[in-house]
C-alpha positions in Angstrom: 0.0 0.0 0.0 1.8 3.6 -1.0 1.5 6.6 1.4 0.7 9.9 0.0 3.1 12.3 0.5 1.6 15.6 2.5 0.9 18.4 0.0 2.3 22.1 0.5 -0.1 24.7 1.6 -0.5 28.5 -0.1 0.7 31.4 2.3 -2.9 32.6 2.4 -3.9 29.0 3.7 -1.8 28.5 6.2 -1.5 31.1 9.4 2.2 32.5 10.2 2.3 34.1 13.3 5.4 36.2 13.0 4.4 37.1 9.6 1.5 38.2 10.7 2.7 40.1 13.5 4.7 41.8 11.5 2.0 43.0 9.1 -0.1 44.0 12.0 2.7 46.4 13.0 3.5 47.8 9.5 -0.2 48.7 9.6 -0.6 50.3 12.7 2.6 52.2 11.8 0.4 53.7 8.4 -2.6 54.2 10.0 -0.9 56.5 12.8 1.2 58.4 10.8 -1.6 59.2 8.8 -3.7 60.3 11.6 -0.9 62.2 13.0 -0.5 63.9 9.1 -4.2 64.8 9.2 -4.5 66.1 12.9 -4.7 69.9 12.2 -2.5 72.3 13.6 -3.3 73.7 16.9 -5.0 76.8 17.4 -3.0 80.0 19.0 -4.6 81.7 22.1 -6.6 84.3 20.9 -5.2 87.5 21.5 -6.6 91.1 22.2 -7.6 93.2 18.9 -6.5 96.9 19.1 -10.2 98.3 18.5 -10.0 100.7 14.9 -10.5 104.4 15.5 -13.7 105.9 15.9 -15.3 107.0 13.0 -17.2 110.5 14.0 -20.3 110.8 11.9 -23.5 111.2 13.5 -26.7 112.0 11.7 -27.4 116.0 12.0 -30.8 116.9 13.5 -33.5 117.3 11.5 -34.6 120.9 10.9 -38.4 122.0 12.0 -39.3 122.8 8.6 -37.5 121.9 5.2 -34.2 123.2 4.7 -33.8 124.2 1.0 -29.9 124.8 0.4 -29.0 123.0 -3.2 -26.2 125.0 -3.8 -23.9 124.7 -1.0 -21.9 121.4 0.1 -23.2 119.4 2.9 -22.3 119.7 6.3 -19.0 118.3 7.9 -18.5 116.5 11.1 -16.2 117.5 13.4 -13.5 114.9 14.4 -13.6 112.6 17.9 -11.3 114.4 20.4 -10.5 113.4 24.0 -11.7 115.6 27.0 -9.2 116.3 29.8 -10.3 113.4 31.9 -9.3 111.0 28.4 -13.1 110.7 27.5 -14.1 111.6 24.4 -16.9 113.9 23.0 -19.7 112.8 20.8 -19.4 113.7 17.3 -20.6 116.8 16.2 -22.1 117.7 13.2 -20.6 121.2 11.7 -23.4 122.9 9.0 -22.1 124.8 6.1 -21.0 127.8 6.3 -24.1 130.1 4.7 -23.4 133.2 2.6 -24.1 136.7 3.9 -24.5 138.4 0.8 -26.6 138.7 -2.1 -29.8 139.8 -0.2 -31.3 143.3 1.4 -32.4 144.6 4.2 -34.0 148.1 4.9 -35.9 149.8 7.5 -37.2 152.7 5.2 -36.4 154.9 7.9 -35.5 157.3 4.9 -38.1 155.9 1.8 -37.4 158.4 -0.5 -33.4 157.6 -0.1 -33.1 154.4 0.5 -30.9 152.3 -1.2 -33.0 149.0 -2.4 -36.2 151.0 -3.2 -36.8 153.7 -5.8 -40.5 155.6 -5.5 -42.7 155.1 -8.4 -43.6 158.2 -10.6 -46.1 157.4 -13.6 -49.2 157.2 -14.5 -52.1 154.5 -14.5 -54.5 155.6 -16.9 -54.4 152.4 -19.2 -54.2 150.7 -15.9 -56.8 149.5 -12.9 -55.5 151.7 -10.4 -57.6 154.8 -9.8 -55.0 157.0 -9.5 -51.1 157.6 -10.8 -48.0 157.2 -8.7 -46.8 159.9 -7.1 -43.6 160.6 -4.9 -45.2 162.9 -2.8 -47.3 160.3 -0.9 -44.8 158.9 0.5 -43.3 160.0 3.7 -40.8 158.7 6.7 -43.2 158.1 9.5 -43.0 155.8 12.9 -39.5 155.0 11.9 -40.6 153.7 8.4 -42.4 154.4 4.9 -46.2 155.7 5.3 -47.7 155.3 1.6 -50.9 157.5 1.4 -54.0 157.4 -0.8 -55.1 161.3 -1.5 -58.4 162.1 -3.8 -58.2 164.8 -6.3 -60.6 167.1 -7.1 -61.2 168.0 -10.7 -58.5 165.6 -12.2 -58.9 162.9 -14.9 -57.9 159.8 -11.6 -59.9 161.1 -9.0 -57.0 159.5 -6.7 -53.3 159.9 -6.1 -51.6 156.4 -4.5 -48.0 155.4 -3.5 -45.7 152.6 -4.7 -41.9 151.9 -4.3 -40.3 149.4 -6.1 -36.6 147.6 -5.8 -34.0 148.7 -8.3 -33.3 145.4 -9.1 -34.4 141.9 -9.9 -34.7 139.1 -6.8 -35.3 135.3 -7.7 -35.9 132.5 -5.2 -35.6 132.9 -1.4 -37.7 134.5 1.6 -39.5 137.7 1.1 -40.7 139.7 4.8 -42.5 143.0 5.6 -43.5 144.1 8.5 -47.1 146.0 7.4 -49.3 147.6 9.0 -52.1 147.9 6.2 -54.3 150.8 5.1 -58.0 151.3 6.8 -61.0 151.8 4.8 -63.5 150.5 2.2 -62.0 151.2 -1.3 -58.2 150.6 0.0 -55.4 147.7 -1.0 -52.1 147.5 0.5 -49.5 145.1 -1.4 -46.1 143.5 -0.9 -45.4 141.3 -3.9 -42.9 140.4 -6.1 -43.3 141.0 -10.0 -42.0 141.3 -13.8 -43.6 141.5 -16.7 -44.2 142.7 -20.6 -43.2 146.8 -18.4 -40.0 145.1 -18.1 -39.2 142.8 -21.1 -40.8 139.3 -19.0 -43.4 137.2 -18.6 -45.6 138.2 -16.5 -44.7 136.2 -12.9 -45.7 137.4 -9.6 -46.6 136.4 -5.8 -49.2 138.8 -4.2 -49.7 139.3 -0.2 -52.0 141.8 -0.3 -55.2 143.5 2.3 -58.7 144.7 1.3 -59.2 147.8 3.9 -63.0 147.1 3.5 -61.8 144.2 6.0 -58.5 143.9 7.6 -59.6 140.3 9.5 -58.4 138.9 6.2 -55.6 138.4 4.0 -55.2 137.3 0.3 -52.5 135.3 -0.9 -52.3 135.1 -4.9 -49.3 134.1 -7.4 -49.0 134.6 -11.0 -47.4 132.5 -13.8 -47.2 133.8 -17.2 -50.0 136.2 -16.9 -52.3 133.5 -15.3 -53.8 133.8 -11.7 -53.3 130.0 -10.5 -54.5 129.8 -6.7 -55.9 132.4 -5.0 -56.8 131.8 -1.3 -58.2 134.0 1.2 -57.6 133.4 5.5 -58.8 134.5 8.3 -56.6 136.6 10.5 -55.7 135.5 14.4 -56.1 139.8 14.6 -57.1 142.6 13.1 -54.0 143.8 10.9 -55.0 147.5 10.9 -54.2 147.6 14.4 -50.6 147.0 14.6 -47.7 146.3 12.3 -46.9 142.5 11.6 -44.2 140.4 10.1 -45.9 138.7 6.9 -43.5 136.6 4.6 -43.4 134.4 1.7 -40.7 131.4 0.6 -40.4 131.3 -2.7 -38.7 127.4 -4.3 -38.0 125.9 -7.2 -40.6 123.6 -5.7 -43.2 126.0 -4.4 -44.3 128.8 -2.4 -45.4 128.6 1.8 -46.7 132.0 3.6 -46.5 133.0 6.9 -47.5 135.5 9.1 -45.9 136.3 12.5 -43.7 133.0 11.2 -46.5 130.8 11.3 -47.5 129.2 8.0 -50.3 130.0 6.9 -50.6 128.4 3.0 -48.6 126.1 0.3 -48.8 125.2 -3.5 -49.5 122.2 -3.5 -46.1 119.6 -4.3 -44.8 119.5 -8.0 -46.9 122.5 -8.9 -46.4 123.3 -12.6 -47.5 126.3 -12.3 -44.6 128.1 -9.7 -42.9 131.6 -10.9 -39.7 131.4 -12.6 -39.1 134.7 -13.9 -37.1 137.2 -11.1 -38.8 140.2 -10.4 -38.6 143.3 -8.6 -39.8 143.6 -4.7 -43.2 146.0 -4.7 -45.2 147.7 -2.0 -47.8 149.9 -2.7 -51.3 151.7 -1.3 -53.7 152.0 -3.6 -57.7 152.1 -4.5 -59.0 151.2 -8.3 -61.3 152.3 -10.8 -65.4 152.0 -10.2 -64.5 148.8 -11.8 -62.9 147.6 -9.4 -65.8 148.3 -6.3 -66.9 144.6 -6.2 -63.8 143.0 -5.1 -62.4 146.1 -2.9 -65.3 147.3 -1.8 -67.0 151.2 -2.9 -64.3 154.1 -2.3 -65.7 155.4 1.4 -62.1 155.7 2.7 -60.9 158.9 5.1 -58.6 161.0 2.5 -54.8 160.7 3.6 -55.5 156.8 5.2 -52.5 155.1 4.3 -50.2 151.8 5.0 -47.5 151.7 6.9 -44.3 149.7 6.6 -41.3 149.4 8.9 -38.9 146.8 7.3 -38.7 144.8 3.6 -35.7 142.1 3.7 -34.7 140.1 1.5 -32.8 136.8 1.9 -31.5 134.3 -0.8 -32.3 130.6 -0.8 -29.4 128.7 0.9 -27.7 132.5 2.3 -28.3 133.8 6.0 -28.5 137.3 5.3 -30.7 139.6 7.8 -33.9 139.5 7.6 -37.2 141.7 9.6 -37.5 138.7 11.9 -34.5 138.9 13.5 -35.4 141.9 15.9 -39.5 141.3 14.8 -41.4 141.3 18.4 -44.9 140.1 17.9 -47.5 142.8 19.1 -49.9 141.7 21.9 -53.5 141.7 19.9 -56.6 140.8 21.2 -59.2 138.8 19.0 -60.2 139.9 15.9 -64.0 141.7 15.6 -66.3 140.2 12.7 -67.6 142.9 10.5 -71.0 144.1 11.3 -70.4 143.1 15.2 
């Protein structure tokens, strides 16, 4: 009988213990260098940021009306510095510097020489006034200009009035007079601005202007190229024949507010078409009308000589800070306004 001889078994058949050991190793070896390859880098202890430097802007208080200054650079702020005790002061916002020039300001102490104003001396014959301009009706009175209606006897205007009017041409900015209007039925005082075909323009204006039939009222009124737009009549906290007043207008690109005593008192209404464009000169005048004009001012009862008075006419342009009548203004004390026929 024949013996088989024992056959040789494949590596991966029969276990070696070293070998395998030694593979075991190898692999451990791999598997922690690669951990340690992979393990990422440690993390410094954060340290203390130096803070940046303060940056001094603060947001300027809003004005109590709208500030219309287009032609000037914004305001700058004024930088962060430290106190005496090492604090440091808010940030402060510094407004632009405003011009002090370009506008006028007069008293009329003097009307017939004053600088800005120039009497008017023509005649209205082709015109609704009832009489012509004349010099001679005006007169320095209560430290300003009294501008007189006179009647005439026997002449073709049965009336003699008063106007002055600014040598030159004024465009946007704040227009105030402090008035004190002319009493009687038949009577209009004005302060307006106005140019027209007289002076080579369009005709644009912007009327304050009193009916002496009733001086509890005022009427505001603006022109653009020869058309009335939106007349409005108010009542008055007074009556304005009493006392003189500060009345005003701004006049925008935008628009047109009033005020009296530096309350507002009416607006165009926004993006108005219909706003002035055309400079014109500054007017104040005293005046009555033809017969024709009876309905709207009333039938020509007035006491011959009444007159308007008028202590100050300023000027100031938009975006400038020149003076103006309501910097020394003081508000009269009034008491309520009577309704006529009470």
């Amino acid at each position: 009988m024949s013996s088989t001889p024992p056959s040789r078994s494949t590596p991966w058949q029969t276990a070696d213990r070293g070998a395998d050991g030694l593979v075991a190793a190898s692999w451990l070896a791999v598997v922690g260098l690669a951990l340690l390859l992979l393990r990422p880098a440690a993390t410094p202890a954060p340290q203390p940021e130096t803070a940046p430097p303060a940056v001094a802007v603060a947001a300027a208080a809003k004005p109590a009306g709208p500030d219309f200054y287009p032609w000037v650079r914004p305001g700058t702020v004024r930088p962060v510095e430290p106190t005496a005790s090492g604090a440091t002061t808010a940030p402060v916002w510094v407004p632009p510097e405003r011009p002090r020039d370009g506008g006028f300001y007069t008293r009329l102490a003097s009307p017939l020489g004053d600088a800005i104003f120039n009497a008017s001396n023509h005649g209205n014959a082709d015109s609704f006034y009832g009489g012509d301009w004349v010099p001679e009706n005006i007169a320095s009175r209560a430290g300003g200009a009294f501008l007189e209606v006179r009647r005439l006897a026997g002449a073709a205007l049965p009336y003699s009035a008063a106007e002055m009017q600014s040598r030159k041409k004024y465009s946007y900015g704040r227009y105030e007079a402090i008035i004190q209007p002319a009493s009687g039925s038949g009577l209009v005082t004005a302060f307006f601005t106005y140019t027209g075909p007289w002076f080579g323009d369009p005709h644009d204006e912007i009327d304050i202007e009193f009916l002496g039939k009733d001086l509890t009222k005022v009427h505001f009124n603006y022109f653009r190229n020869g058309k009335s737009i939106q007349p409005a009549t108010f009542d008055l906290p007074f009556d304005a024949g009493e006392a003189p007043h500060l009345y005003a207008f701004d006049w925008r690109p935008d628009g047109i507010t009033w005020y009296i005593d530096g309350v507002p008192f009416y607006a165009t209404v926004p993006d108005d078409p219909a706003i002035p464009v055309s400079a014109g000169k500054v007017m104040f005048s005293a005046w009555t009308g033809k017969p024709s004009m009876a309905g709207w001012h009333g039938q020509a009862s007035f006491r011959d000589g009444s007159g308007a008075q008028f202590n100050c006419v300023s000027f100031t342009p938009m975006g400038h800070d020149t003076p103006r009548c309501s910097d020394t203004y003081v508000k009269p004390a009034t008491k309520p306004a009577a309704q006529p026929g009470r």
